[in-house]
C-alpha positions as CSV (number, residue, x, y, z in Angstrom):
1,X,108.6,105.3,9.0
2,X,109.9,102.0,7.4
3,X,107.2,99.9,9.4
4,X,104.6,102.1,7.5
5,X,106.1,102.3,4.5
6,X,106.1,98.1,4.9
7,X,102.3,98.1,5.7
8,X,101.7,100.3,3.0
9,X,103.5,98.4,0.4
10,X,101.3,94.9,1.8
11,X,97.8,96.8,1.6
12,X,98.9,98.0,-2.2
13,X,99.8,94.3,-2.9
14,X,96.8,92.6,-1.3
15,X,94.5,95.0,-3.3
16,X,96.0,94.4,-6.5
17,X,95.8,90.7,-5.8
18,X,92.4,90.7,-4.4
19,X,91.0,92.8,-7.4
20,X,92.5,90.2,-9.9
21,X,91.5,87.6,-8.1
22,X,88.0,88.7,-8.0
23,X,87.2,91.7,-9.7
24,X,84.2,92.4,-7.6
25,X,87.0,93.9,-4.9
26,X,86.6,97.4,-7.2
27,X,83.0,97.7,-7.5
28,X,81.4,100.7,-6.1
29,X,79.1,98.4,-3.7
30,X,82.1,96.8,-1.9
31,X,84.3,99.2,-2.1
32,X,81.9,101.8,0.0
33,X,81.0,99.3,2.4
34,X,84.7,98.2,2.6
35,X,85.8,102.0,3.5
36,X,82.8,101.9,5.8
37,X,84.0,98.9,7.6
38,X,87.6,100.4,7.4
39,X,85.8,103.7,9.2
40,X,84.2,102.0,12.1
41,X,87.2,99.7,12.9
42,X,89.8,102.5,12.5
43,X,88.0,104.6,15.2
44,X,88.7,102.6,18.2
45,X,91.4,100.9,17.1
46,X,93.7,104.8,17.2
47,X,92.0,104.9,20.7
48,X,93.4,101.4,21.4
49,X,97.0,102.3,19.7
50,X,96.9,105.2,22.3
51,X,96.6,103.0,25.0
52,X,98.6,100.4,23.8
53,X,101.5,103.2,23.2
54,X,101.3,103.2,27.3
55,X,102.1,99.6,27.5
56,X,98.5,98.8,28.8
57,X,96.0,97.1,26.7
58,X,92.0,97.3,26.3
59,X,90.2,93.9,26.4
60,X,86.4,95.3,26.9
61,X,86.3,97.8,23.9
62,X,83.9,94.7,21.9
63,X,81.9,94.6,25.1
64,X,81.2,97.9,25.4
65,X,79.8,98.1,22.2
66,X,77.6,95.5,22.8
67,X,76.1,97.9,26.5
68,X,76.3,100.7,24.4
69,X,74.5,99.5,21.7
70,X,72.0,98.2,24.2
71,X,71.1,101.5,25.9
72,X,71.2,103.4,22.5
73,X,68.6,101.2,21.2
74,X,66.8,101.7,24.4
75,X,66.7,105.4,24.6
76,X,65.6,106.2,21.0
77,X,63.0,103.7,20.8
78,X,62.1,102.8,24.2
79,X,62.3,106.2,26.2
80,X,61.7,108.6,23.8
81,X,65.1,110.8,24.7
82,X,66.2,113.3,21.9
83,X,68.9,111.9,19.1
84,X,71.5,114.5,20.3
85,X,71.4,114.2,23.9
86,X,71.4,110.0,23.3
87,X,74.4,111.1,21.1
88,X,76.1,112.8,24.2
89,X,75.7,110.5,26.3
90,X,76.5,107.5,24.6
91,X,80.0,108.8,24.3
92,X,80.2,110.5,27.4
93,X,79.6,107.2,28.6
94,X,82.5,105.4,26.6
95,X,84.9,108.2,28.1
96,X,83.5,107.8,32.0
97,X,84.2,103.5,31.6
98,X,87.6,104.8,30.1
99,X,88.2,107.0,33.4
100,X,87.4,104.0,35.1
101,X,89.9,101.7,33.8
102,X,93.0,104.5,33.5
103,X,91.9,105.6,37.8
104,X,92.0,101.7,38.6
105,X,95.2,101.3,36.4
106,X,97.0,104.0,38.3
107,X,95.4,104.7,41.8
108,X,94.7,101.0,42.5
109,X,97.6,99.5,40.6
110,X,95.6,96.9,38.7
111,X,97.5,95.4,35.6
112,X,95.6,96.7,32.7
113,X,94.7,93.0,31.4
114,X,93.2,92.3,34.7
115,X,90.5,95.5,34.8
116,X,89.8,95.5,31.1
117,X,89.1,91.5,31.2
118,X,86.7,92.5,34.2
119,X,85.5,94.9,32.2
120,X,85.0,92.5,28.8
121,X,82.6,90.3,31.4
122,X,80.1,93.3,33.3
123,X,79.5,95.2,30.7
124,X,78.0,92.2,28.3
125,X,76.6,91.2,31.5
126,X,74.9,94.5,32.3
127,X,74.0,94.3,28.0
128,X,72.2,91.1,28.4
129,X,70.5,92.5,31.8
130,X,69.3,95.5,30.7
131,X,68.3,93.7,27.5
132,X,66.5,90.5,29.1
133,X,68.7,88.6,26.9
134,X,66.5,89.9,24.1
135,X,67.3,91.7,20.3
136,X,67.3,95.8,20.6
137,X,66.9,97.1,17.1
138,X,66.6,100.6,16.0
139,X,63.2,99.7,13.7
140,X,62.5,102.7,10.8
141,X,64.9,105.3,13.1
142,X,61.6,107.4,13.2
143,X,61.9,110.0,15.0
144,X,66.1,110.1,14.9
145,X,66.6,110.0,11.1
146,X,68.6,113.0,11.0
147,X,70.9,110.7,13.3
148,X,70.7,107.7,11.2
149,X,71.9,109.7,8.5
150,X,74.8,111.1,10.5
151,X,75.9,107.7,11.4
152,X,75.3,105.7,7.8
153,X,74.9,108.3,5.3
154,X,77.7,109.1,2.5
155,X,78.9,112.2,0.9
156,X,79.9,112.1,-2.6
157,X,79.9,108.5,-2.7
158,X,82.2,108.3,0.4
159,X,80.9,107.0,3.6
160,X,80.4,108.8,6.7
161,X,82.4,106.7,8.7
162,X,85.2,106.6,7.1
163,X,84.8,110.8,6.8
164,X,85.2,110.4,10.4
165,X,87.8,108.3,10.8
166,X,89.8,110.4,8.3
167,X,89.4,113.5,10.5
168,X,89.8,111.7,14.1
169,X,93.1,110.3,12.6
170,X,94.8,113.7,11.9
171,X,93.2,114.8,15.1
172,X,95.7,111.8,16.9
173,X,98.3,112.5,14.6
174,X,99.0,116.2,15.6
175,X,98.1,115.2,19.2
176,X,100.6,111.9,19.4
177,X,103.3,113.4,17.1
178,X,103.4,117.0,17.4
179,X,102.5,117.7,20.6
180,X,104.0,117.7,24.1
181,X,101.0,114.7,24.9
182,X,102.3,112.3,22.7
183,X,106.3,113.0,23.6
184,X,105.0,112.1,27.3
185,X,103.1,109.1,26.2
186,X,106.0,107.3,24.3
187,X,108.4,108.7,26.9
188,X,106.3,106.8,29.4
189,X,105.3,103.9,27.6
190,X,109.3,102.9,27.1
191,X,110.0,103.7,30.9
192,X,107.2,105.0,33.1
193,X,109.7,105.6,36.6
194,X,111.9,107.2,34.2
195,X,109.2,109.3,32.9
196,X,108.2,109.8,36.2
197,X,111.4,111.2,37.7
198,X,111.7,113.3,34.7
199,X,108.7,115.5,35.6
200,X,105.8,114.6,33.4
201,X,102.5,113.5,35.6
202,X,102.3,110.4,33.8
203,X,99.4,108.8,36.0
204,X,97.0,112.1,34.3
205,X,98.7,110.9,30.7
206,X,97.4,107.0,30.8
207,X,94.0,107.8,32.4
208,X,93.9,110.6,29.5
209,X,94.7,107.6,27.2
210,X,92.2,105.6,28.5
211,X,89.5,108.4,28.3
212,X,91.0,108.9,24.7
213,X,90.1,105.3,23.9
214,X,86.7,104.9,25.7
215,X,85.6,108.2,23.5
216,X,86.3,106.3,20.3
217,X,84.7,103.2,21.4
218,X,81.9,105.2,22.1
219,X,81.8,106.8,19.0
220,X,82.3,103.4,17.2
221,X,79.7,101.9,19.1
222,X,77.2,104.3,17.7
223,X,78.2,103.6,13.9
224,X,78.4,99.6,14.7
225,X,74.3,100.1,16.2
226,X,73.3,101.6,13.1
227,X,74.6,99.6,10.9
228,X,73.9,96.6,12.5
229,X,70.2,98.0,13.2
230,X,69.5,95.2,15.9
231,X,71.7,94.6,18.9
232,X,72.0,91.3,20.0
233,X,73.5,91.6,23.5
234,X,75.0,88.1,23.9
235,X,77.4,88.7,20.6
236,X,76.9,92.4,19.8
237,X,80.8,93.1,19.2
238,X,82.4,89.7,19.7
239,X,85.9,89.8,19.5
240,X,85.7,93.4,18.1
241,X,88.9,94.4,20.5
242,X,90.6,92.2,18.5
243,X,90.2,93.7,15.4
244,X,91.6,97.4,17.1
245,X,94.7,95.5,18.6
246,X,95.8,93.7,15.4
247,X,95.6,96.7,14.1
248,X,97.5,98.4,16.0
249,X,99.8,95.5,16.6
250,X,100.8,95.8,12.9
251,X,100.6,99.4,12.2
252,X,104.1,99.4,14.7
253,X,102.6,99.4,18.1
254,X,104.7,97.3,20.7
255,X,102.9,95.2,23.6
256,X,105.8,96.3,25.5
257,X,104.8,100.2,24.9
258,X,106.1,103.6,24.0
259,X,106.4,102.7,20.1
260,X,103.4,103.2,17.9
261,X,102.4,105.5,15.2
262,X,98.5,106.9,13.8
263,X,99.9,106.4,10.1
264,X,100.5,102.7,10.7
265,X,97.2,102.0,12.8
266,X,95.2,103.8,9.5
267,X,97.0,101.1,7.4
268,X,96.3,98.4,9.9
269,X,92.7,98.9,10.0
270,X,92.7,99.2,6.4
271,X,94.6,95.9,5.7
272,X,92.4,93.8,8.2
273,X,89.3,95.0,6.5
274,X,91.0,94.0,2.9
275,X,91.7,90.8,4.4
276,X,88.4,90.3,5.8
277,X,87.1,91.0,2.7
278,X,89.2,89.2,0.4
279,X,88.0,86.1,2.8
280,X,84.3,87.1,2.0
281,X,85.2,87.4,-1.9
282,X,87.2,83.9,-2.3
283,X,84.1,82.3,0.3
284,X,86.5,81.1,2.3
285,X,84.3,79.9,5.8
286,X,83.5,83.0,8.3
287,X,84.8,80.6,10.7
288,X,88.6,81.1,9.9
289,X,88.2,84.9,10.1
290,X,89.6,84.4,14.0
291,X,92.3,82.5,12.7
292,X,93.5,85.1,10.6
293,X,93.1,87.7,12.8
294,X,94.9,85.3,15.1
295,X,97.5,84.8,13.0
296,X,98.1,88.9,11.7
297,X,98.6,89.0,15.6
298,X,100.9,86.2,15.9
299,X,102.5,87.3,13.1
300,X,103.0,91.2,14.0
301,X,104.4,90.3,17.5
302,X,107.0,88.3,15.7
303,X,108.3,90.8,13.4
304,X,108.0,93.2,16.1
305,X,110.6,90.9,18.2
306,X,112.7,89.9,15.5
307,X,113.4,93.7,14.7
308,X,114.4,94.6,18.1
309,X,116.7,91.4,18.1
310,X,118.4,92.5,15.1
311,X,118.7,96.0,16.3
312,X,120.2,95.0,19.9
313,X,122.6,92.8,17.9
């Protein structure tokens, strides 16, 4: 509670200084395509706070967007299949590749970095296959508007997306903090044989993670394709997974596992966008926008070790 509280209090402070800064922070424009941005982000990054939660990570999630953007592009324009079964599958999809990755995790015994880094090379590989190294777009979405609309349309002036987000993160929250699911995931996360012994089948709770996570990146991944429009497969979703672990990283969730909550993974994904933005606002170079991701990363596993120090003290 007092790491979201903290977060909450830094997102209130950057927006007050971004906004005086440059007043442009609270026009309509940028603040709708701010709480878009904050929408598509926020998605994958609860499914990557689940997983993290386990004390596994997700390297592939920016990746995956890029294959899944690919065969999206492919299927409305390309081969003519219906909006809602291209829908389906494109998230079905996302949930199979997260199968994969919690089955190799826990029947194989692969360290979670290793399969997801695997992961991070086929599927842009497979993306620039299928593609031929070429641009997909989406062109005029004839003949799928109503699914353009789904994915970029607003309702009363608030974005889709971030309508989404809102409902997928209260969704997580009852599931991680009031239900038996999320006592077994943190019970695991800080001591899997423990968890083990103590009854709860915690292989079938980190491949339900993992199936957790690859749902959101597929749901993501549709909302990135449309509002990107075209799909470049070489750097659809660059660095993307870095985005969802920083923000989890600083909502409260440890690298070691089995601390976390959905409250501060919200207020991470907002505070990354603010930052991003405030970046774009003061024209500071796109280049550094690593760095500072970098450095919210840095900086959230160091005040996630100095706490614990202070506490074992």
């Amino acid at each position: 509670m007092k790491k979201d509280l903290g977060i909450l209090t830094i997102l209130a402070v950057l927006c007050v200084v971004t906004a005086i800064i440059n007043p442009r922070f609270l026009s309509p424009a940028n603040l709708q395509n701010t709480a878009r941005l904050v929408g598509m982000f926020g998605i994958f990054s609860i499914g990557l706070g689940f997983v993290i939660i386990t004390g596994g990570i997700d390297l592939s999630v920016g990746s995956l967007f890029s294959l899944l953007g690919i065969l999206m592009c492919s299927a409305l324009v390309e081969w003519g299949v219906p909006w809602p079964a291209v829908a389906l599958g494109i998230v079905g999809l996302g949930g199979l590749v997260g199968a994969f990755h919690g089955l190799t995790v826990t029947k194989l015994k692969f360290q979670p970095f290793i399969i997801t880094l695997c992961g991070l090379l086929w599927y842009r590989g497979l993306a620039r296959y299928i593609a031929g190294d070429s641009t997909k777009g989406l062109g005029d979405a004839r003949g799928f508007e109503g699914f353009a609309r789904l994915a970029t349309g607003s309702v009363f002036g608030i974005p889709l997306p971030f309508l989404y987000f809102a409902a997928i993160a209260a969704a997580a929250w009852v599931l991680l903090h009031r239900g038996v699911y999320g006592r077994h995931l943190f019970a695991l996360g800080r001591n899997e044989e423990a968890a083990r012994y103590s009854g709860i089948a915690t292989n079938r709770r980190i491949v339900q993670a993992y199936v957790i996570c690859g749902v959101l990146a597929g749901i993501s991944g549709i909302l990135f394709a449309f509002y990107a429009t075209a799909i470049a497969p070489s750097s659809h979703g660059n660095f993307y997974e870095l985005y969802g672990i920083a923000a989890a990283v600083l909502g409260g969730c440890s690298l070691r596992g089995g601390e976390g909550s959905v409250i501060g993974i919200v207020l991470g994904a907002a505070l990354l966008q603010v930052l991003q933005n405030l970046v774009n606002l003061l024209g500071i170079p796109s280049s550094l926008n690593f760095a500072v991701m970098g450095t919210v990363i840095f900086a959230g596993v160091l005040a996630d070790r100095l706490v614990k120090r202070r506490s074992a003290a």
